[in-house]
One Martini backbone bead per residue (centre of mass of N, CA, C, O) as a GRO file, in nm:
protein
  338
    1UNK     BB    1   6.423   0.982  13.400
    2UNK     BB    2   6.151   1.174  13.467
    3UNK     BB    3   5.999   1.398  13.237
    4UNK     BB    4   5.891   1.715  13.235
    5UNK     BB    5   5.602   1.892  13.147
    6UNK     BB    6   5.637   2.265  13.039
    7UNK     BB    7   5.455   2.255  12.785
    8UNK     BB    8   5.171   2.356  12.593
    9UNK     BB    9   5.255   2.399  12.275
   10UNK     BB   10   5.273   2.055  12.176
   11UNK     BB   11   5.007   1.991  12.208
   12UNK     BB   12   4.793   1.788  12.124
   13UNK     BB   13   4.457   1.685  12.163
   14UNK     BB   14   4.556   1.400  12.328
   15UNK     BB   15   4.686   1.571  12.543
   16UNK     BB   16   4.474   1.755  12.659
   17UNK     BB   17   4.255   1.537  12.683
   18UNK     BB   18   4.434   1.391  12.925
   19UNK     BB   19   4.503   1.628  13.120
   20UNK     BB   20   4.223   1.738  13.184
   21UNK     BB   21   4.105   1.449  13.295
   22UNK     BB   22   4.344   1.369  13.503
   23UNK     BB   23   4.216   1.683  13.672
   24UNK     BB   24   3.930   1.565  13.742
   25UNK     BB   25   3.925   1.262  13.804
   26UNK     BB   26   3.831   0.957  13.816
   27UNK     BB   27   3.519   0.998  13.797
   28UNK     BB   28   3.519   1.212  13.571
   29UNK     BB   29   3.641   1.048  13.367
   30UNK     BB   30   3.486   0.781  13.346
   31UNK     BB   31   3.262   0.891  13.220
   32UNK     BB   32   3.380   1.024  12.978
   33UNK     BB   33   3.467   0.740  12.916
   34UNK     BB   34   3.134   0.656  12.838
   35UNK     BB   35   3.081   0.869  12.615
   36UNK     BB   36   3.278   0.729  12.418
   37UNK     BB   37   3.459   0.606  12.149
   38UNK     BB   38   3.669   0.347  12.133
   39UNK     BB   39   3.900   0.521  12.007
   40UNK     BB   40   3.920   0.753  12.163
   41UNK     BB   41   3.972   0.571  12.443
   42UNK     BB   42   4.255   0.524  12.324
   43UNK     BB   43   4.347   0.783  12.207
   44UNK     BB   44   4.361   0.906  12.557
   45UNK     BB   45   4.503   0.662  12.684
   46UNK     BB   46   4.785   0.677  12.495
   47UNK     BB   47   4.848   0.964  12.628
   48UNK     BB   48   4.843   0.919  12.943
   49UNK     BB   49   5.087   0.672  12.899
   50UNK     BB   50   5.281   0.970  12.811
   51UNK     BB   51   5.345   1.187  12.996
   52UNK     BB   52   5.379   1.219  13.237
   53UNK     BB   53   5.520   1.492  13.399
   54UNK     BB   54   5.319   1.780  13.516
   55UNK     BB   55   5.305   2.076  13.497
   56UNK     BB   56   5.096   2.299  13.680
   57UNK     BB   57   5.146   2.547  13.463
   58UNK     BB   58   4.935   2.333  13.235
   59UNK     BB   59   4.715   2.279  13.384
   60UNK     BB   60   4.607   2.552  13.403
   61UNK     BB   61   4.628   2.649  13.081
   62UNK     BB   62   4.411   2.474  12.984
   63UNK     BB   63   4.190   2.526  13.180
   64UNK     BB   64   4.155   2.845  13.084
   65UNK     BB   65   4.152   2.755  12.770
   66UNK     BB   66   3.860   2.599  12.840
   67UNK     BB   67   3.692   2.816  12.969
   68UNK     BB   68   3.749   3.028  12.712
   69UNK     BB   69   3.609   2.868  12.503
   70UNK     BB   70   3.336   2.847  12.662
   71UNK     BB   71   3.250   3.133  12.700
   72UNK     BB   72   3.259   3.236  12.409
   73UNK     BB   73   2.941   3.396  12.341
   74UNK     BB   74   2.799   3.179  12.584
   75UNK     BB   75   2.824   2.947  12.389
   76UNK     BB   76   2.786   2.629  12.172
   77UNK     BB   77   2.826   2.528  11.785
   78UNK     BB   78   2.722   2.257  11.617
   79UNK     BB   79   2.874   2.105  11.332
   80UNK     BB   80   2.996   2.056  11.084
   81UNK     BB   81   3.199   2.280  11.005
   82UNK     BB   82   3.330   2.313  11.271
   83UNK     BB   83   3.442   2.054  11.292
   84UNK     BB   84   3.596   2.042  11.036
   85UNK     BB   85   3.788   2.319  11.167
   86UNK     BB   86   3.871   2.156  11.426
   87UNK     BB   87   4.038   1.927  11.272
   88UNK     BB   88   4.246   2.121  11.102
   89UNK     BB   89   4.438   2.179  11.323
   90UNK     BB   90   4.563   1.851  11.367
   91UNK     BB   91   4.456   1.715  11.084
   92UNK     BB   92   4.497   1.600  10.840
   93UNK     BB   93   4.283   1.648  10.504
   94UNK     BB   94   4.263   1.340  10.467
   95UNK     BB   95   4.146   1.257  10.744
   96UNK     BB   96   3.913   1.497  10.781
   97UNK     BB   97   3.751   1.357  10.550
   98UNK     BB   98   3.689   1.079  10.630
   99UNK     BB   99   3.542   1.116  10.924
  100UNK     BB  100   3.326   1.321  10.781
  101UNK     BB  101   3.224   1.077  10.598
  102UNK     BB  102   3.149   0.926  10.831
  103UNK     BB  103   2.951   1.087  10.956
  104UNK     BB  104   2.767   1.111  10.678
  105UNK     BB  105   2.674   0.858  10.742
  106UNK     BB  106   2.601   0.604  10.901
  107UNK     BB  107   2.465   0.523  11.167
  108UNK     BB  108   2.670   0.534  11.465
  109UNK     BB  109   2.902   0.431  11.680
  110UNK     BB  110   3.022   0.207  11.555
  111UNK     BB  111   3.050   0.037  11.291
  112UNK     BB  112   2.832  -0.174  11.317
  113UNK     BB  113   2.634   0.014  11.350
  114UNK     BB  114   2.701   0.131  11.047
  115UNK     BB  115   2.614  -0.164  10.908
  116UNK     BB  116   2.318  -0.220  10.998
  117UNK     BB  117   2.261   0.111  10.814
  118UNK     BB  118   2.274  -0.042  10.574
  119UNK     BB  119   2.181  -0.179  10.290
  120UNK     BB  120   2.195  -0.474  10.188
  121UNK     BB  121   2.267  -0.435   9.889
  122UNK     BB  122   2.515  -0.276   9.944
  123UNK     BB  123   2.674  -0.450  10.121
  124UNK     BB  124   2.655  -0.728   9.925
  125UNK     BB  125   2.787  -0.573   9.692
  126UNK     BB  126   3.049  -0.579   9.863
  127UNK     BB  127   3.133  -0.858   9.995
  128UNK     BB  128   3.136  -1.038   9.685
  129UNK     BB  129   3.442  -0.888   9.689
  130UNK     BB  130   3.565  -1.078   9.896
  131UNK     BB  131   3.676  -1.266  10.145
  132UNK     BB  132   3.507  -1.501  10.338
  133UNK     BB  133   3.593  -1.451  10.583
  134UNK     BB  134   3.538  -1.126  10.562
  135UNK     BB  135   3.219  -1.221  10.560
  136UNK     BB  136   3.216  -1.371  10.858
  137UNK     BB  137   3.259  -1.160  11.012
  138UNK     BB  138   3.068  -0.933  10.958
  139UNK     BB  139   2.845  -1.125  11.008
  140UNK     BB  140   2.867  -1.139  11.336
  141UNK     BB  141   2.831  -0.869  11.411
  142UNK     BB  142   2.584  -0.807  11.339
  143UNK     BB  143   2.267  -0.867  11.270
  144UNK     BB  144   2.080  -1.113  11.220
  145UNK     BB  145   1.879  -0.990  11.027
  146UNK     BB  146   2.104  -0.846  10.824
  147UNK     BB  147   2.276  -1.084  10.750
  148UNK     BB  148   2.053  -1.258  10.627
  149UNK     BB  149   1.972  -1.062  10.409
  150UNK     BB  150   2.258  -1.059  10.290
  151UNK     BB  151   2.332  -1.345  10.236
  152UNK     BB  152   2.075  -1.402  10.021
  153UNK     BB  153   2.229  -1.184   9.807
  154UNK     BB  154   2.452  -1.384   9.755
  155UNK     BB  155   2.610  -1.642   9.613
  156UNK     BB  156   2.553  -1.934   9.676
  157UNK     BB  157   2.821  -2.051   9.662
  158UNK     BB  158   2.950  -1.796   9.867
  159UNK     BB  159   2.752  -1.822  10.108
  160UNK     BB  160   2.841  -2.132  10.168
  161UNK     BB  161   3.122  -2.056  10.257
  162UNK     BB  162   3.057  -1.831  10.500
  163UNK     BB  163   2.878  -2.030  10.662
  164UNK     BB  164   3.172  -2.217  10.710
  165UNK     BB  165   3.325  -2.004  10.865
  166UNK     BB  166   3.139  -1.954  11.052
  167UNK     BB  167   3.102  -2.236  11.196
  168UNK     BB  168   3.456  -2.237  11.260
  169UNK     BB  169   3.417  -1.996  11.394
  170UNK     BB  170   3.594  -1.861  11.652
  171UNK     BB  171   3.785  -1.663  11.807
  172UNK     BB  172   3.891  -1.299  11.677
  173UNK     BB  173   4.116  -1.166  11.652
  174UNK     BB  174   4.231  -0.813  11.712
  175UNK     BB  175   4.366  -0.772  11.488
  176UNK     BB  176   4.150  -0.871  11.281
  177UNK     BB  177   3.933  -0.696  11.334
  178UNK     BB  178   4.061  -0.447  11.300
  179UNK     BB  179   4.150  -0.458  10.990
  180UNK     BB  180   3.854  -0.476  10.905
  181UNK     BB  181   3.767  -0.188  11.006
  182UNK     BB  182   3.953  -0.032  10.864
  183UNK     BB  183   3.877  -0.133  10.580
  184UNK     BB  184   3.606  -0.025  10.588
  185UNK     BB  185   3.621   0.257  10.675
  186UNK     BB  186   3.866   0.325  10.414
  187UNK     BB  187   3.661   0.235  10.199
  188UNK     BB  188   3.344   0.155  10.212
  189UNK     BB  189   3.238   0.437  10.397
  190UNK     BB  190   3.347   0.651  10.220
  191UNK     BB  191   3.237   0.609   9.980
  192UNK     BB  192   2.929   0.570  10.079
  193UNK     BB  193   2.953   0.904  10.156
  194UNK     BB  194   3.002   1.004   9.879
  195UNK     BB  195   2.773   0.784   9.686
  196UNK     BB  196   2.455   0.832   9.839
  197UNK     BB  197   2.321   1.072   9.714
  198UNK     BB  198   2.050   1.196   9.702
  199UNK     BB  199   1.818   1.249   9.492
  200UNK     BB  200   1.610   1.487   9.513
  201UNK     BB  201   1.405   1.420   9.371
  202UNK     BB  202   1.312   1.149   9.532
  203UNK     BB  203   1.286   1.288   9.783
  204UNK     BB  204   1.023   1.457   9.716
  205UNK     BB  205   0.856   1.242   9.647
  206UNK     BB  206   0.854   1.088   9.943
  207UNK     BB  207   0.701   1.342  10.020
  208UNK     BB  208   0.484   1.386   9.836
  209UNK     BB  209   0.335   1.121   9.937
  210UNK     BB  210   0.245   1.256  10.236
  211UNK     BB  211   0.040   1.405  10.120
  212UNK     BB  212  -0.211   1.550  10.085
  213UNK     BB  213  -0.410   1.568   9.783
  214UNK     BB  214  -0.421   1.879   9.797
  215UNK     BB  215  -0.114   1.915   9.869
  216UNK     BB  216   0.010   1.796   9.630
  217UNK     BB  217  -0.130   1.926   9.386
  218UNK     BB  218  -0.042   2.233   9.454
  219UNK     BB  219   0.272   2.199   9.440
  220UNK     BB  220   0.280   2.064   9.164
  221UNK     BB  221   0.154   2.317   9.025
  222UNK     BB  222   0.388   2.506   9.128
  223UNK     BB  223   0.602   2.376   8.986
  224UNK     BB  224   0.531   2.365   8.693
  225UNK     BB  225   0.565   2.691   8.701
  226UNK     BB  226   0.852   2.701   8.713
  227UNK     BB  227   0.929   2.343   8.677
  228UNK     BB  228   0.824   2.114   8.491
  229UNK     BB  229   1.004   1.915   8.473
  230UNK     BB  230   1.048   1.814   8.740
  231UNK     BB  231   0.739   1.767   8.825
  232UNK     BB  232   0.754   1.535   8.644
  233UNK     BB  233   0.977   1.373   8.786
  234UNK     BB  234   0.820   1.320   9.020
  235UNK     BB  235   0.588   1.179   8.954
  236UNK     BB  236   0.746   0.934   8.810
  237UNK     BB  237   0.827   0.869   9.146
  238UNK     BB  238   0.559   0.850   9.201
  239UNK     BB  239   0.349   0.655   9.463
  240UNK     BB  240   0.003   0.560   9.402
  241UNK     BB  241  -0.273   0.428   9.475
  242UNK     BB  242  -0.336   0.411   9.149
  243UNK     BB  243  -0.065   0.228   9.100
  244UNK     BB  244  -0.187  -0.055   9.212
  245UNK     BB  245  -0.285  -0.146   8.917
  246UNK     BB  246   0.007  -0.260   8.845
  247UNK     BB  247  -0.035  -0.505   9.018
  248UNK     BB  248  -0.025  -0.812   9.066
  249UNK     BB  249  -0.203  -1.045   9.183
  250UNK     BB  250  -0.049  -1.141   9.419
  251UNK     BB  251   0.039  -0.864   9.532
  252UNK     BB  252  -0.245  -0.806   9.613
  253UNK     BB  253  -0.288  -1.046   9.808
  254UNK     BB  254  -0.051  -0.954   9.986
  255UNK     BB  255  -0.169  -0.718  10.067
  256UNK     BB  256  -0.457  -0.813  10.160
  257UNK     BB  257  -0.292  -0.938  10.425
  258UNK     BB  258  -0.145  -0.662  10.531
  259UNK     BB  259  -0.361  -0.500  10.580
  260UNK     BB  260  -0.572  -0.311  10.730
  261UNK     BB  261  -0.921  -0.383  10.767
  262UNK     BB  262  -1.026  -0.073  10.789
  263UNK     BB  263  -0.886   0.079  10.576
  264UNK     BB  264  -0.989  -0.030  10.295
  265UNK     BB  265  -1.278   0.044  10.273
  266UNK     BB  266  -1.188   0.360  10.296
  267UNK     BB  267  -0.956   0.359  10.020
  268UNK     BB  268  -1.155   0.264   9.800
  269UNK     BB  269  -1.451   0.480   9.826
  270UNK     BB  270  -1.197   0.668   9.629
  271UNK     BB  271  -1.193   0.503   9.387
  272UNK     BB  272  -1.179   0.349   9.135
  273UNK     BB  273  -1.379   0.067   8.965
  274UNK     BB  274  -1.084  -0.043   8.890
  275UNK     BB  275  -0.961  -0.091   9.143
  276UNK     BB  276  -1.161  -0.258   9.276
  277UNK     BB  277  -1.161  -0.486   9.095
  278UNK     BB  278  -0.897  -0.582   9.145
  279UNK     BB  279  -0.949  -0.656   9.440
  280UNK     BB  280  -1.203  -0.848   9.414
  281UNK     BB  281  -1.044  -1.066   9.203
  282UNK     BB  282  -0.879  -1.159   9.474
  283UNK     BB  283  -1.116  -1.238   9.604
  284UNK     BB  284  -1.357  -1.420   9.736
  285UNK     BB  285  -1.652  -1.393   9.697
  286UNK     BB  286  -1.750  -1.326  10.013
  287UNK     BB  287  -1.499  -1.101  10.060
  288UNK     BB  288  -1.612  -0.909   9.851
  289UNK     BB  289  -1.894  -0.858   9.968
  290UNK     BB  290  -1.779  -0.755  10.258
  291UNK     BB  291  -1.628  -0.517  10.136
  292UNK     BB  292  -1.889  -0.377  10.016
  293UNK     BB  293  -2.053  -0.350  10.222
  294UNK     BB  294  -1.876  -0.194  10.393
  295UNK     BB  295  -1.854   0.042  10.224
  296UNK     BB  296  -2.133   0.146  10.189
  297UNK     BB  297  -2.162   0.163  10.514
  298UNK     BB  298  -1.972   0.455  10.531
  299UNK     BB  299  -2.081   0.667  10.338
  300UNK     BB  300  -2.026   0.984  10.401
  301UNK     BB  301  -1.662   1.083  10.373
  302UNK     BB  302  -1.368   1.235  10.409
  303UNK     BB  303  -1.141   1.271  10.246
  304UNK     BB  304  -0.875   1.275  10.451
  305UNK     BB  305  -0.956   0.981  10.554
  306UNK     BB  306  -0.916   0.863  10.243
  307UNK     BB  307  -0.610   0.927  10.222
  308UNK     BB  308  -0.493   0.785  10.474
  309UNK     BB  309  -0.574   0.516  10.373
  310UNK     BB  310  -0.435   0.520  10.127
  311UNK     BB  311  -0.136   0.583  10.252
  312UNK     BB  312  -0.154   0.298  10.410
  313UNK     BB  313  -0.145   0.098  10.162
  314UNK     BB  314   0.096   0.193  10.038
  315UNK     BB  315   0.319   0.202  10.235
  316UNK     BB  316   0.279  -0.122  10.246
  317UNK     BB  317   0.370  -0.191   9.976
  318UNK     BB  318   0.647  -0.073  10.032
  319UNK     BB  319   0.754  -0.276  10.237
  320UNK     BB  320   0.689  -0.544  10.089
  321UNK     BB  321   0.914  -0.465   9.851
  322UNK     BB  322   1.146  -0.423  10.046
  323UNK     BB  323   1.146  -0.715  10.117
  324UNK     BB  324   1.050  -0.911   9.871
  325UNK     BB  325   0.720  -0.989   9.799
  326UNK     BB  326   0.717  -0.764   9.608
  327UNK     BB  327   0.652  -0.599   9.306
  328UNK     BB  328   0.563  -0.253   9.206
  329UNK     BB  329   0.593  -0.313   8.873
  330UNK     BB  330   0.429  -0.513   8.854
  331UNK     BB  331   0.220  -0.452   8.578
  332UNK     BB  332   0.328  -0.263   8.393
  333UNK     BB  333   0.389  -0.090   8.124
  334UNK     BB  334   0.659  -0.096   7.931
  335UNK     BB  335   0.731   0.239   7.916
  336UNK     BB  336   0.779   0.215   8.189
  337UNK     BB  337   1.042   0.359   8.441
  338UNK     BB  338   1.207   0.259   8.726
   0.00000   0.00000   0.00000
């Protein structure tokens, strides 16, 4: 005999809105169900399979009750705190904890979608102590163009192994994938979420590397009359164009290969006569000339405009670094620690 559900009491989240999506009909279900995450819609699923028979005045009062949350204050403001207050009413304090460091971590919809955001360097550094099975699983699912970078980073033995596994690896068990989602979510994305905060003075570094000369010399300025200390930190986190100098024969030639050709000319511009000199040793005696040419031919230029430039070619230096193309500490003096 099939019991009626007659008290809405003691309905948990996923059985009330298991309830309230029921009464909504087919259509706006399956809607709200393709806006959902998967686990979402598995456990609200879950819920509507075991429902059985609901009282009609159990589906009004939710109604009711749902109607009466949104109008309340005439609006809706989502965010960290809201989200973490509505979920401790129904879950337990550590499952809340883990959620939000989920929340506040690499974004994405699913998994993997949230390791394809997380940087090589970090992913491979946590996979190469996991067994090769467990990191030939993760690695199929990611992007390939982020496996092959993870998995480079890998030691060479050990990547040897994953790359065999993935070759004979067939389709995954569900429950085996399932395991290993558990699996990263509950130690490696929460750990991830909770010890990636960055140092602000890094962060400070790279907005003010984006401001131009002007605007970045007067914040530096009145910062170091607040606080010395930190300005002094923050400038020595600052990459700038000047810092070019720092770079290896190679490196420079690696730059000059990729930055856009009218750029240069006009970052140049406003270089000093040692940077200048370190581009043109770089290039065959012809290519030197036509770039001092080109120099010349520009006349009187803009500061802000040699600033963009500027910032242009440092940008492109940061990325073939990102890449491992190049080292931005190459040839710096060895007193300097970055």
């Amino acid at each position: 005999m099939t019991t009626k559900l007659t008290s809405a009491k003691t309905l948990n989240g996923a059985q009330k809105s298991a309830v309230f999506m029921l009464a909504l009909g087919e259509e706006q279900c399956g809607r709200l169900f393709g806006m959902m995450h998967e686990d979402e819609v598995r456990e609200i699923s879950q819920a509507m399979a075991q429902l059985g028979a609901v009282d009609a005045d159990v589906v009004e009062r939710l109604c009711a009750e749902f109607t009466d949350a949104l109008g309340t204050g005439g609006s809706l403001i989502g965010g960290f705190d809201n989200t973490e207050r509505l979920l401790l009413r129904t879950l337990p304090r550590e499952r809340v904890t883990q959620i939000m460091e989920e929340i506040r971590g690499p974004a994405g919809r699913t998994m993997w979608d949230k390791l394809g955001n997380v940087h090589e360097s970090v992913l491979a550094s946590y996979l190469k102590n996991e067994y090769p099975q467990t990191v030939a699983v993760v690695l199929s699912k990611v992007r390939p163009d982020h496996a092959a970078r993870v998995l480079g980073m890998l030691p060479d033995s050990f990547a040897m192994e994953v790359v065999m596994r993935m070759l004979r690896m067939e389709s995954v068990q569900k429950e085996v994938l399932d395991g290993v989602e558990r699996t990263l979510r509950s130690e490696f994305m929460s750990n991830l979420a909770s010890s990636t905060r960055r140092d602000p003075h890094e962060m400070m570094a790279d907005i003010f590397n984006n401001l131009d000369r002007q605007t970045e010399t007067r914040f530096i300025s009145a910062l170091a009359e607040r606080n010395r200390e930190s300005a002094e930190r923050i400038m020595a986190l600052m990459f700038t164009f000047d810092d070019l100098q720092r770079l290896s024969g190679p490196a420079i030639q690696a730059l000059l290969r990729a930055v856009e050709k009218d750029k240069l000319p006009l970052a140049l511009k406003g270089a000093s006569e040692k940077l200048r000199d370190l581009f043109f040793a770089n290039l065959s005696e012809r290519a030197g000339k036509m770039l001092r040419d080109e120099i010349e031919a520009l006349g009187p230029v803009k500061l802000r405009d040699v600033d963009e430039a500027q910032a242009a070619v440092v940008t492109m230096a940061k990325d073939l670094a990102a890449q491992g193309t190049i080292e931005i500490g190459e040839g710096k003096d060895e007193e300097l620690v970055f």
